[in-house]
C-alpha positions as CSV (number, residue, x, y, z in Angstrom):
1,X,-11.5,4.8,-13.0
2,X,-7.6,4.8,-12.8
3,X,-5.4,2.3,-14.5
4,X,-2.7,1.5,-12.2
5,X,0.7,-0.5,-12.6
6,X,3.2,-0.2,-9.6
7,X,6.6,-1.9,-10.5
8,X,9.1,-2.5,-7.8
9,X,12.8,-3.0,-8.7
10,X,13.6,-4.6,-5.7
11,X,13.0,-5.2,-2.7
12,X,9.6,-5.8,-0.3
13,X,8.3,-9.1,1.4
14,X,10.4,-11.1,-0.2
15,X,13.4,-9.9,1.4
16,X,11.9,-8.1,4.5
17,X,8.5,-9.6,4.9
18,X,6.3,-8.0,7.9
19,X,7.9,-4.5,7.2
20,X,5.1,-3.7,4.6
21,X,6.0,-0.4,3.3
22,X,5.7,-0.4,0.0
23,X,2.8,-2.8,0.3
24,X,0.9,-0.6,2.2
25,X,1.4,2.3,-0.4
26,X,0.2,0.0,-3.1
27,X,-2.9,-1.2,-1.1
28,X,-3.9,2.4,-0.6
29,X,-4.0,3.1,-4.2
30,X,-7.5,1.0,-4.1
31,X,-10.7,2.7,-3.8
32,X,-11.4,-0.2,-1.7
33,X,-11.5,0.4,1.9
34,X,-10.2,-3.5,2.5
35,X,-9.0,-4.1,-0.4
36,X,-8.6,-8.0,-1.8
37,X,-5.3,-8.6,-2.9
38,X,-4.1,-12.1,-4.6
39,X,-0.5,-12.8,-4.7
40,X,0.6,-14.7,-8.4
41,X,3.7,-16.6,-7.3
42,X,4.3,-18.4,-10.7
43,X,8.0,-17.2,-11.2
44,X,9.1,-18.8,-8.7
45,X,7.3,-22.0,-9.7
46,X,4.6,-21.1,-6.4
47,X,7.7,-21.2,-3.7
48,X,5.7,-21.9,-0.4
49,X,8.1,-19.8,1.8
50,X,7.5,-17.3,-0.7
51,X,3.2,-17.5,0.1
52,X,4.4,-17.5,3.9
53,X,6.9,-14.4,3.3
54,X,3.4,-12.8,1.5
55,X,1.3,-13.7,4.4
56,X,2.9,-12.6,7.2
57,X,3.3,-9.2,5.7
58,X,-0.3,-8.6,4.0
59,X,-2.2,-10.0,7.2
60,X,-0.5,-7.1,9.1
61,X,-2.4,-4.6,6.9
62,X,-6.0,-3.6,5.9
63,X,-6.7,-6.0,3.5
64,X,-7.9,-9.5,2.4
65,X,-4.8,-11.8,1.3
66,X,-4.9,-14.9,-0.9
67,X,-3.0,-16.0,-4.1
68,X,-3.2,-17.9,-7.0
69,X,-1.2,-21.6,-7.3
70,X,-0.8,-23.1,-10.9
71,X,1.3,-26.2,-9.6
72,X,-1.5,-27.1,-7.8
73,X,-5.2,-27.6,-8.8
74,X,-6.1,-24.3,-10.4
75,X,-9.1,-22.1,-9.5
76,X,-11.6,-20.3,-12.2
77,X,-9.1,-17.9,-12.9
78,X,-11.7,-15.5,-14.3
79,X,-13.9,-15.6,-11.0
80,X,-10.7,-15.1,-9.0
81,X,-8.8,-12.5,-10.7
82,X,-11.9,-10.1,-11.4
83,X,-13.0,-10.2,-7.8
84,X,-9.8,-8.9,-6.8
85,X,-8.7,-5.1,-6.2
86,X,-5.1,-5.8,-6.3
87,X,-3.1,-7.9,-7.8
88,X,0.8,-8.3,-7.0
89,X,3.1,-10.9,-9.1
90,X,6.6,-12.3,-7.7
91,X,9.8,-12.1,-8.8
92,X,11.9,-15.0,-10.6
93,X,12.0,-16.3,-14.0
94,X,9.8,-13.7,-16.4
95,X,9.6,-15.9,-19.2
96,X,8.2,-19.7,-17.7
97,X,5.9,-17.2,-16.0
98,X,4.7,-15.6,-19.1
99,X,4.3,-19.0,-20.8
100,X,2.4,-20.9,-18.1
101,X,-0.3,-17.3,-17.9
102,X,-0.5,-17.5,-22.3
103,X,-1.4,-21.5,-21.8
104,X,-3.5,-20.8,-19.5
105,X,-5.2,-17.3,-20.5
106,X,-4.4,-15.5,-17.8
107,X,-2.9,-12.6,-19.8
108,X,-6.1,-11.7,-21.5
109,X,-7.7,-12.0,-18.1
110,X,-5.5,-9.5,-16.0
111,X,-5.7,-6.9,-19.0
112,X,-9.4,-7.4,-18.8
113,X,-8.7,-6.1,-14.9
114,X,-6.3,-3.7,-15.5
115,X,-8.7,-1.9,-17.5
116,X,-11.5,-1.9,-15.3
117,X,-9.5,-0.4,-12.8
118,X,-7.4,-3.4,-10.6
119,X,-4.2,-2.3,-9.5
120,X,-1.7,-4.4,-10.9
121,X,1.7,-5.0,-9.2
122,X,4.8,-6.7,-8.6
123,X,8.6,-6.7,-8.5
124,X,11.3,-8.2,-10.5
125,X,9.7,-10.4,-13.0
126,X,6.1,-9.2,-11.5
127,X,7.3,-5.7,-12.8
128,X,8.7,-5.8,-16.5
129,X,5.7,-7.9,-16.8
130,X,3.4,-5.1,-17.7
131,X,5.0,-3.6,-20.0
132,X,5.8,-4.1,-23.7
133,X,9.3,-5.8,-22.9
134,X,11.9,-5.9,-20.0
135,X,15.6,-7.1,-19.3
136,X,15.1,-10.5,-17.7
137,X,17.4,-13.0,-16.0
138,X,15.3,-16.0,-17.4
139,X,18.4,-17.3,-18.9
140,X,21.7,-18.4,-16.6
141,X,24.4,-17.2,-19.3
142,X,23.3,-13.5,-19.7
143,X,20.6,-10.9,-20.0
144,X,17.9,-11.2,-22.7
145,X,15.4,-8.3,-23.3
146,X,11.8,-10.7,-23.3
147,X,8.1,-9.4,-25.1
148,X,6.0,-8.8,-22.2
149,X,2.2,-8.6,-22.0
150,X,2.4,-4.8,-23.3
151,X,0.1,-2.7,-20.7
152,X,2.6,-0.5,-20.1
153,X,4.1,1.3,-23.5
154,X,8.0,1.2,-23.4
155,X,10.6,-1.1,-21.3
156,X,11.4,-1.8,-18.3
157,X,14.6,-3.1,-16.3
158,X,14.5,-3.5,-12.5
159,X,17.6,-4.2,-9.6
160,X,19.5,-1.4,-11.7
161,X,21.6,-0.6,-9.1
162,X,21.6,-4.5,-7.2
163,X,22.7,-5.9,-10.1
164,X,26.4,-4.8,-11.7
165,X,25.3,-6.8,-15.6
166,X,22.0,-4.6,-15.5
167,X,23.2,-0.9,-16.1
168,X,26.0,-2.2,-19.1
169,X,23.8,-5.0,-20.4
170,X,21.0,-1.9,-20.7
171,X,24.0,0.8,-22.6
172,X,24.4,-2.2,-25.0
173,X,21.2,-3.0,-25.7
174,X,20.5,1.4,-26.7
175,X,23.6,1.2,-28.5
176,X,22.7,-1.5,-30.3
177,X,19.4,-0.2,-31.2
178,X,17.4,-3.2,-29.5
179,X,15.8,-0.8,-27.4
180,X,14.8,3.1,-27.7
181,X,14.4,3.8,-24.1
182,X,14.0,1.8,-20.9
183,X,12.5,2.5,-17.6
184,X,15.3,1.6,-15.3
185,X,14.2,0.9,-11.6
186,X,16.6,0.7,-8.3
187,X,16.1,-2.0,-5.8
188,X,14.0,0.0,-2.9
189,X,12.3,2.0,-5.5
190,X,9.1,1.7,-7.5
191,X,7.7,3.5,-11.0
192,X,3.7,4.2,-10.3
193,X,2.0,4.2,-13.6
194,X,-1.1,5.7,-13.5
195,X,-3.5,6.0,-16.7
196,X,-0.2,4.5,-19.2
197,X,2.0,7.7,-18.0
198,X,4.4,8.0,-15.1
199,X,2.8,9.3,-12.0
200,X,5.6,8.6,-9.5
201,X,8.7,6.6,-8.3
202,X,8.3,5.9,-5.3
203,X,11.3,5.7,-2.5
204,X,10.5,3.3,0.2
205,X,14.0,2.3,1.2
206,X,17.3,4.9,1.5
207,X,17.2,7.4,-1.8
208,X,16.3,5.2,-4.4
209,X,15.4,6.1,-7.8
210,X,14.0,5.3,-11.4
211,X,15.1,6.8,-14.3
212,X,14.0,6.8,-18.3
213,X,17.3,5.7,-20.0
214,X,17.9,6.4,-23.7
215,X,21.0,7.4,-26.1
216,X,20.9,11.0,-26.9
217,X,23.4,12.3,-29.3
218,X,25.4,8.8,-29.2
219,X,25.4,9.5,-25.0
220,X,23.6,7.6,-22.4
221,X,20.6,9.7,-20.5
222,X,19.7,8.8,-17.3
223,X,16.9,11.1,-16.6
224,X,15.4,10.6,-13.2
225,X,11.8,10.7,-12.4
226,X,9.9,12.7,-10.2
227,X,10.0,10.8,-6.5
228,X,8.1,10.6,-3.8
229,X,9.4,9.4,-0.3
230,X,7.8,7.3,2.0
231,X,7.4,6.5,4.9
């Protein structure tokens, strides 16, 4: 049984929903032949064009959509979340999502997934969330490195190319010694994790890539990661 994280940069449904490229390419890594799959909008306190956005591209492909409101009444999260074969979180603000899932357990219930084989997913916020921490826009003045829920070993910092603060707000934070290393991920581009080491980036839109970024010598390595193209 493979433990599976699939972090986006940027990028999919949310900007382009219907296309379904990249969704398709995380659906297949499901033994499942029809594989459930709940969307985890939180970040974006459960944004309903969002769930349409999600919708219109998942019903498209093999698979059986729904998603998980907390601003709403709230399901059994444990009956929900371990029936599920996929899982893919939303972008937005990383940390109010990470505190609503801690108040309400969720973390301990999506680790108890992850390791019993549930692909876990997302972009933006729903992909530094996996790992041990992540360069996050929660806060309006500047970029904040956040404690994530600490699947994944090491960091993580998506829209590197999308976004001009992300690439010098990541040199400060390895010259400062905040961070050792960071996996840095370009919108149109995601890092496949499979069994806690790289497997993949994945290119789904133009030449994208992800890199492993750490200070070597007092200089700034970018070292790219084996990529796959698809279609």
């Amino acid at each position: 049984m493979n433990k599976q994280v699939i972090a986006i940069g940027g990028g999919g449904f949310g900007r382009n929903p219907g296309l379904g490229i990249i969704e398709k390419y995380i659906l297949d890594q499901s033994v499942k032949k029809n594989p459930k799959i709940c969307f985890i909008p939180t970040a974006t306190g459960d944004d309903e064009s969002y769930k349409v956005s999600y919708y219109s591209t998942f019903s498209k492909l093999e698979c059986k959509p729904t998603h998980l409101d907390f601003f709403k009444r709230t399901p059994n999260l444990e009956d929900l979340i371990l029936s599920q074969d996929v899982i893919f979180v939303g972008g937005g603000n990383t940390k109010s999502m990470l505190s609503i899932w801690r108040d309400w357990g969720l973390h301990d219930i999506l680790k108890e997934g992850y390791d019993n084989g549930i692909v876990m997913s997302g972009v933006s916020a729903g992909a530094i969330c996996w790992f041990n921490g992540g360069i996050t826009d929660s806060w309006a003045d500047q970029l904040n490195i956040i404690e994530c829920l600490g699947f994944i070993e090491g960091n993580c910092c998506p829209h590197y190319d999308e976004e001009s603060e992300r690439r010098p707000s990541l040199i400060k934070f390895l010259e400062e010694q905040k961070l050792k290393d960071c996996y840095a991920i370009e919108g149109g581009c995601a890092l496949h994790i499979k069994n806690d080491n790289v497997y993949s980036a994945v290119s789904f839109q133009g030449n994208k890539k992800s890199y492993l970024v750490n200070l070597e010598g007092g200089k700034i390595k970018e070292n790219i990661c084996s990529t796959i193209k698809i279609p």
